[in-house]
DSSP file (Angstrom, degrees, kcal/mol; ACC not computed):
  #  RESIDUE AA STRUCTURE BP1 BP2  ACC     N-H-->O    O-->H-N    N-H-->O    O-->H-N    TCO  KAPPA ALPHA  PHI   PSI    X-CA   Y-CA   Z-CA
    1    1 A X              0   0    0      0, 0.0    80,-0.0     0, 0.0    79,-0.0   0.000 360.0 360.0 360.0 125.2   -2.5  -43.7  123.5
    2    2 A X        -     0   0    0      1,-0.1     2,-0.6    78,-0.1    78,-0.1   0.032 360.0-106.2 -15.9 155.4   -5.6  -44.4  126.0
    3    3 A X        -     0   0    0     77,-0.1    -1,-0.1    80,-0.0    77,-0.0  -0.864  42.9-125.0-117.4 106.6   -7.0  -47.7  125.2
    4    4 A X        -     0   0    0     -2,-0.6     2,-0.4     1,-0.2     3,-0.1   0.422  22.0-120.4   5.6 113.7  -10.5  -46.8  123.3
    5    5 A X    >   -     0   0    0      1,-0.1     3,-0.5    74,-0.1    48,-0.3  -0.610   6.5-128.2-101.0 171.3  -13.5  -48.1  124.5
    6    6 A X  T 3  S+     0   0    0     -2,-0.4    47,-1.4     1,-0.3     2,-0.9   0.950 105.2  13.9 -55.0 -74.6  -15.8  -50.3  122.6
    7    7 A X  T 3  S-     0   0    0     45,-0.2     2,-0.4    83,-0.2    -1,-0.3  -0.859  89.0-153.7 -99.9 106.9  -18.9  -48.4  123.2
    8    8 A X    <   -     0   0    0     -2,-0.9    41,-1.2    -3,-0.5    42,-0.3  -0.653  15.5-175.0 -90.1 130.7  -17.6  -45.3  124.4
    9    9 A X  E     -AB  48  89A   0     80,-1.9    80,-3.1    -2,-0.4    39,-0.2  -0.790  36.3 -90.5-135.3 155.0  -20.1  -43.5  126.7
   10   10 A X  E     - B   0  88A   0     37,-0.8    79,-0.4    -2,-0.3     2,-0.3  -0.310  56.8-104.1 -62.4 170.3  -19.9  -39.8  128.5
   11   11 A X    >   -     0   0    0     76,-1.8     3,-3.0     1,-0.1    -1,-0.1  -0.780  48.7 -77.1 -74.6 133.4  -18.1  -40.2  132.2
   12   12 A X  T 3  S+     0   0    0     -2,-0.3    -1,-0.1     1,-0.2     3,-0.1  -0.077 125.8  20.3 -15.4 115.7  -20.4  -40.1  135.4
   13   13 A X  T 3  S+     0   0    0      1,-0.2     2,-0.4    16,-0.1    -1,-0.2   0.494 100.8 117.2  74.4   9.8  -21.2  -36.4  136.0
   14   14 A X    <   +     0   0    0     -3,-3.0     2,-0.3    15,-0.1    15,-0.2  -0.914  35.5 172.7 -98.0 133.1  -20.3  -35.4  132.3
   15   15 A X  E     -C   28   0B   0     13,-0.9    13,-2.6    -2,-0.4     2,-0.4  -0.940  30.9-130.3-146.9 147.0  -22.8  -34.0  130.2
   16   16 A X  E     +C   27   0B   0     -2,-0.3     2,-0.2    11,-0.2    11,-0.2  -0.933  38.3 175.1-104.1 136.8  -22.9  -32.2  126.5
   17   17 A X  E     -C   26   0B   0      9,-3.4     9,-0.8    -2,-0.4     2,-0.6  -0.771  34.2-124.1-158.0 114.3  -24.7  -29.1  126.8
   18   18 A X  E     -C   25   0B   0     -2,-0.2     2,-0.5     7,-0.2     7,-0.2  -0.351  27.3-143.2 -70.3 112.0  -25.4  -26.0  124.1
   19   19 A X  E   > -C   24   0B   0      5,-1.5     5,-3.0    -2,-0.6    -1,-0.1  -0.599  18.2-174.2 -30.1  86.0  -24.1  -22.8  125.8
   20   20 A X  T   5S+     0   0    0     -2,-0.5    -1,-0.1     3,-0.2    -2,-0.1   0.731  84.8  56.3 -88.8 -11.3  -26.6  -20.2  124.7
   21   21 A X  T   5S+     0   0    0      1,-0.2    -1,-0.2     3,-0.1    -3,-0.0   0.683 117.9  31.7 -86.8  -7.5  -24.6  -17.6  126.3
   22   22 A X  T   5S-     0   0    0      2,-0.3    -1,-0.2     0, 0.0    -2,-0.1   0.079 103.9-129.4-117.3  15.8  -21.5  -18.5  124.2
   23   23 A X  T   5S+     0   0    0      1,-0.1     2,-0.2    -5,-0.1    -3,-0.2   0.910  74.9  97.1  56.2  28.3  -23.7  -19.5  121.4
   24   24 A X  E   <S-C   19   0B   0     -5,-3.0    -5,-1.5    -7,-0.1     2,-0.4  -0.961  82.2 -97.5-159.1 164.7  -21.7  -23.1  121.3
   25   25 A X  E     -CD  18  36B   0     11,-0.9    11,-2.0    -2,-0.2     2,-0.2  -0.830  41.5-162.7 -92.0 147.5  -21.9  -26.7  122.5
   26   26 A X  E     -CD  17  35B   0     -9,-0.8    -9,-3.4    -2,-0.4     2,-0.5  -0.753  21.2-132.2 -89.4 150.0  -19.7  -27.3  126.0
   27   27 A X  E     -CD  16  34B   0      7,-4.4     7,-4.1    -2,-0.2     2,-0.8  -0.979  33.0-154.8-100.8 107.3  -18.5  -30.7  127.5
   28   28 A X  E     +C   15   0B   0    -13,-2.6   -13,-0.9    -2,-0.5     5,-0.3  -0.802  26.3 149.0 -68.7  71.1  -19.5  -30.1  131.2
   29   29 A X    >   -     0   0    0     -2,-0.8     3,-3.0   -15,-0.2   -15,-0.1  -0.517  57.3 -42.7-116.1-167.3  -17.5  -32.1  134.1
   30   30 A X  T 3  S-     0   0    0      1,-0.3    -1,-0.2    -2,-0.2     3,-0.1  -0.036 127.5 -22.2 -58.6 120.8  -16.4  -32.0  137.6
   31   31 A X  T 3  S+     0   0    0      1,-0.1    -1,-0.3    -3,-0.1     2,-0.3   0.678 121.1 101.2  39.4  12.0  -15.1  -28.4  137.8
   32   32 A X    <   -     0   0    0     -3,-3.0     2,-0.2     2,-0.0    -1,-0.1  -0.696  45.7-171.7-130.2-176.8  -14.5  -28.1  133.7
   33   33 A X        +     0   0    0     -2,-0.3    -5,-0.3    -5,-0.3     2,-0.3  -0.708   6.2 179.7-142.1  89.7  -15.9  -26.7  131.0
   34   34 A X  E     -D   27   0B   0     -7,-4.1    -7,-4.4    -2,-0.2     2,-0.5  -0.903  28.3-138.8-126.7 140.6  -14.3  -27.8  127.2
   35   35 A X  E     -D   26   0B   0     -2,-0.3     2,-0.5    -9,-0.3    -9,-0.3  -0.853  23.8-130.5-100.5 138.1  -16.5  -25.9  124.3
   36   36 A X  E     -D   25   0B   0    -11,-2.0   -11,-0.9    -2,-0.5     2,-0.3  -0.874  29.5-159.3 -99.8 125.6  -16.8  -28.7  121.6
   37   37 A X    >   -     0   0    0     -2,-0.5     3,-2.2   -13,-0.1     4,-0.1  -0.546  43.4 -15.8-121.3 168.8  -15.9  -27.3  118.5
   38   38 A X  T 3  S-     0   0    0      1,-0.3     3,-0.2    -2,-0.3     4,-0.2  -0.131 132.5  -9.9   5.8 -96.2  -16.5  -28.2  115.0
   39   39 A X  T >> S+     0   0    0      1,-0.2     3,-3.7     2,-0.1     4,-1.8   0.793 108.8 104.6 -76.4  -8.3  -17.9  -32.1  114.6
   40   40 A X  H <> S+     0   0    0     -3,-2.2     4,-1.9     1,-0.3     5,-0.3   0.708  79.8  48.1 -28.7 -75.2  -16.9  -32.5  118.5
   41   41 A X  H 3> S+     0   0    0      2,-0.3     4,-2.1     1,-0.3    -1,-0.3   0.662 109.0  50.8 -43.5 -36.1  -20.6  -32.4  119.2
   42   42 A X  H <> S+     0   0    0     -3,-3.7     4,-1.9    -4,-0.2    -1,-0.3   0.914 116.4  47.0 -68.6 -57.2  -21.5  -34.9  116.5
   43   43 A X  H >< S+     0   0    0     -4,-1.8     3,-0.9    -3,-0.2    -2,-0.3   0.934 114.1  40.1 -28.6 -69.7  -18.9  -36.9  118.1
   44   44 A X  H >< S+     0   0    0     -4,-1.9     3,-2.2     1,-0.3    -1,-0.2   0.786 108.4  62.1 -70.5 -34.6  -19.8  -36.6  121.6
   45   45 A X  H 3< S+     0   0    0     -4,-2.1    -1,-0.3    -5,-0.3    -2,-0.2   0.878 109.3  45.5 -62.3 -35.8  -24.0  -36.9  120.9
   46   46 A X  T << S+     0   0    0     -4,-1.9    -1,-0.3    -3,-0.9     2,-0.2   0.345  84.7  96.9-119.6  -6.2  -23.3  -40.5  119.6
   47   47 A X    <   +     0   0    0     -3,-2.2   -37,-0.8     1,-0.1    -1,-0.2  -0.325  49.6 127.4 -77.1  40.4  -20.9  -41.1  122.7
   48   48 A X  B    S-A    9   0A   0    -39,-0.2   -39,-0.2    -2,-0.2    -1,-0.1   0.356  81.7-105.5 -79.0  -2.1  -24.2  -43.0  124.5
   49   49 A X  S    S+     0   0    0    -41,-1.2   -40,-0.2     2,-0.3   -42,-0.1   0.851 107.1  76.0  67.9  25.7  -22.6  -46.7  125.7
   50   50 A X  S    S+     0   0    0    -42,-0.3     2,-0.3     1,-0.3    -3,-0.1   0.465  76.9  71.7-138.5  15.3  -24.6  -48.5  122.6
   51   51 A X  S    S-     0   0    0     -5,-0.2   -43,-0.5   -43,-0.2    -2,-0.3  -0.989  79.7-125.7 -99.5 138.9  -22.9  -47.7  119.7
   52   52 A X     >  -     0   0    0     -2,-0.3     4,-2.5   -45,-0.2   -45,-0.2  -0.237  24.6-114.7 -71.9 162.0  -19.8  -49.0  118.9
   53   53 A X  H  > S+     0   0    0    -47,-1.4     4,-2.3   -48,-0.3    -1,-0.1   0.927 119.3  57.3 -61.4 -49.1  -16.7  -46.5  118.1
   54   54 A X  H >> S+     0   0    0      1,-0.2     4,-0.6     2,-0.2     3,-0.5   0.938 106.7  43.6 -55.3 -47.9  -17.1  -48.2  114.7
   55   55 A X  H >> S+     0   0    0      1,-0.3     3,-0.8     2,-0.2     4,-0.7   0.753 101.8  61.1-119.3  36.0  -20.3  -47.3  114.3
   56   56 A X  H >< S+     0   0    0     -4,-2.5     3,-0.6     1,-0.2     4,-0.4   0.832 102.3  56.9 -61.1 -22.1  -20.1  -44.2  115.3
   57   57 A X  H << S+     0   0    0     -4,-2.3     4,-0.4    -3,-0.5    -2,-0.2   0.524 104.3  53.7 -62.2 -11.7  -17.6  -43.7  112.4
   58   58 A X  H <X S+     0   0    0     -3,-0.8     4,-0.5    -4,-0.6    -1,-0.3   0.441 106.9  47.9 -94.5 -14.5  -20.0  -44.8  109.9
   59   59 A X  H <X S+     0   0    0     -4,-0.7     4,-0.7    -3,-0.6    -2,-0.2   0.586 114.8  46.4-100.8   9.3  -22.6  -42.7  110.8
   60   60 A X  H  > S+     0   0    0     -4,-0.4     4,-1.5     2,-0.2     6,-0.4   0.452 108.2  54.2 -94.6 -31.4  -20.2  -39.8  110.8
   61   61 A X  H  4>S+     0   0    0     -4,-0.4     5,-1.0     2,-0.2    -3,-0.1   0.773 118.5  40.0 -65.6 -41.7  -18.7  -40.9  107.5
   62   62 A X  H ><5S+     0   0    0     -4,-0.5     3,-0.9     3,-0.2    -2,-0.2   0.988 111.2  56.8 -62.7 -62.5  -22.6  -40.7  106.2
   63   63 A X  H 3<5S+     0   0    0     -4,-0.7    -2,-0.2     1,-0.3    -1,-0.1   0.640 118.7  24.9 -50.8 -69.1  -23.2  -38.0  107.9
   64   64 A X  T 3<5S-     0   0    0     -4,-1.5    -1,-0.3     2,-0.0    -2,-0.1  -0.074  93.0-124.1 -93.3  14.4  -20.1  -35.6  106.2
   65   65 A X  T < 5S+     0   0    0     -3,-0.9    -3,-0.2     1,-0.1    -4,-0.1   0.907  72.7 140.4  35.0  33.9  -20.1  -37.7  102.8
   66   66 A X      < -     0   0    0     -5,-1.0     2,-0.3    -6,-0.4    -1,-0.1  -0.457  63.0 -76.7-100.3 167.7  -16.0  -37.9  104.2
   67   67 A X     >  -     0   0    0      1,-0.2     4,-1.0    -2,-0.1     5,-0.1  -0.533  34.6-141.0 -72.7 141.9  -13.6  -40.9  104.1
   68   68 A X  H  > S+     0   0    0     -2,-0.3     4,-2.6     1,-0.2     5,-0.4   0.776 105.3  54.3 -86.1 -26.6  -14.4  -43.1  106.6
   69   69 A X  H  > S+     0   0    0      2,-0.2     4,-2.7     3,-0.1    -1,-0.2   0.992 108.0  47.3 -68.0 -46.3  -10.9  -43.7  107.2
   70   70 A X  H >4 S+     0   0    0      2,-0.3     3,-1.8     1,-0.2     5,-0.3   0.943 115.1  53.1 -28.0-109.9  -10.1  -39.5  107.7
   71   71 A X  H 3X S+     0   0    0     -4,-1.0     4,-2.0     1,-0.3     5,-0.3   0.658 108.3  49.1 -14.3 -49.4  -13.3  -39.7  110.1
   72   72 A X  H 3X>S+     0   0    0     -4,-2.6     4,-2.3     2,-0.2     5,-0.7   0.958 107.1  52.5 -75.8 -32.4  -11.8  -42.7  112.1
   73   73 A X  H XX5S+     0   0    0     -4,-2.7     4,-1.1    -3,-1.8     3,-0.8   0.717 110.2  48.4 -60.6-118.1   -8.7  -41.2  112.6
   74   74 A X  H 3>5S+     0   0    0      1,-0.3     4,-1.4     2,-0.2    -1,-0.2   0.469 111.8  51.0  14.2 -58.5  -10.3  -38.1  114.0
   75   75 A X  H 3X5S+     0   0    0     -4,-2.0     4,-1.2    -5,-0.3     5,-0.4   0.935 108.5  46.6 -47.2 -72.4  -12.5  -39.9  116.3
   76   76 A X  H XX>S+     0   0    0     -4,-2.3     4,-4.7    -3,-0.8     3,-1.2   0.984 110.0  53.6 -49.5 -54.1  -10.2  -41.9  117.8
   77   77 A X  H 3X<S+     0   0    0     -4,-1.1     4,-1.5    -5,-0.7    -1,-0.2   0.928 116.1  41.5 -39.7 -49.8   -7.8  -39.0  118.4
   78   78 A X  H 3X5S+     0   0    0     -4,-1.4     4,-1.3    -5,-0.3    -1,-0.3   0.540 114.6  48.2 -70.7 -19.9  -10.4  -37.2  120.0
   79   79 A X  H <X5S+     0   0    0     -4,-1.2     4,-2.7    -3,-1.2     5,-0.4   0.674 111.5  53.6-102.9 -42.6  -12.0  -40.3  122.0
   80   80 A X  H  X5S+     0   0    0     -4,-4.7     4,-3.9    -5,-0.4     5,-0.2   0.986 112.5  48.7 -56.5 -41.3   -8.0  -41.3  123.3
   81   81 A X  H  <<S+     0   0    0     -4,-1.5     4,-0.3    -5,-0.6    -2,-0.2   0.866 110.7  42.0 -76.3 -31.4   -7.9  -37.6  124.5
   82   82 A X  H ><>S+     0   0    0     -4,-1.3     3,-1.9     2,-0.2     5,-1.3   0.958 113.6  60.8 -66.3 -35.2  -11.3  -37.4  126.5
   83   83 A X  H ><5S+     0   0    0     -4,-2.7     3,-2.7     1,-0.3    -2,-0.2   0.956 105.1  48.3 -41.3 -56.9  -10.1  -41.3  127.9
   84   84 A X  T 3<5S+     0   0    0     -4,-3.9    -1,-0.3    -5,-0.4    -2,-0.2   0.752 114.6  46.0 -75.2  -7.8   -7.1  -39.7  129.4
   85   85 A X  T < 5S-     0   0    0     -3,-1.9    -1,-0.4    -4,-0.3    -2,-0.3   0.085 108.0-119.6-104.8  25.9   -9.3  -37.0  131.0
   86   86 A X  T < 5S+     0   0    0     -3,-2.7    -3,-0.2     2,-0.2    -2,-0.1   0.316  78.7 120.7  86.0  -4.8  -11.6  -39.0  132.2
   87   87 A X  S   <S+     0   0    0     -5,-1.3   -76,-1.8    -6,-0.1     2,-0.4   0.964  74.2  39.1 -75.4 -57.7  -14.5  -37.5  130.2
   88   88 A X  E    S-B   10   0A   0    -78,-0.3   -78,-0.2    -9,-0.2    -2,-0.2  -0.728  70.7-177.0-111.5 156.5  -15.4  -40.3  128.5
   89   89 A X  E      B    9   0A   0    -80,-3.1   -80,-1.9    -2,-0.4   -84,-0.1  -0.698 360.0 360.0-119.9 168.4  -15.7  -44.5  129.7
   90   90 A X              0   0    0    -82,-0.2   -83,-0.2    -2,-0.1    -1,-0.1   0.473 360.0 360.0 -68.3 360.0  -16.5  -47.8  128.5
């Protein structure tokens, strides 16, 4: 697994951006396109370089009344897989 950054932030030339012609939010980058699907977007908005991964999981945890553990696990999974695409940086 990628190694997580602290304050995890979008990559240079990545943008989240709601898709009114597919009626959904997309992860924008260098030749791609990924539609962010169910909390992905919660995720991604909160992916600014000044909150920590933790707490984005506590405001995701609030957020969904859900187990904070459930929530980190999810987060991270999803945060290892943009690292290794490059989508998101410390």
């Amino acid at each position: 697994m990628a190694d997580l950054p602290e304050r995890p932030r979008l990559a240079p030339g990545v943008r989240l951006h709601f898709d009114k012609t597919r009626s959904a939010w997309v992860l924008l980058g260098p030749e791609r396109v990924i539609e962010a699907e169910g909390p992905a977007p919660e995720i991604l908005r909160r992916c600014d370089g000044s909150r920590t991964t933790g707490q984005i999981v506590d405001e995701l945890a609030a957020l969904y009344t859900a187990d904070r553990s459930v929530i980190e696990g999810d987060v991270n999974d999803m945060l290892a897989d943009l690292v290794a695409k490059r989508l998101v940086v410390a």
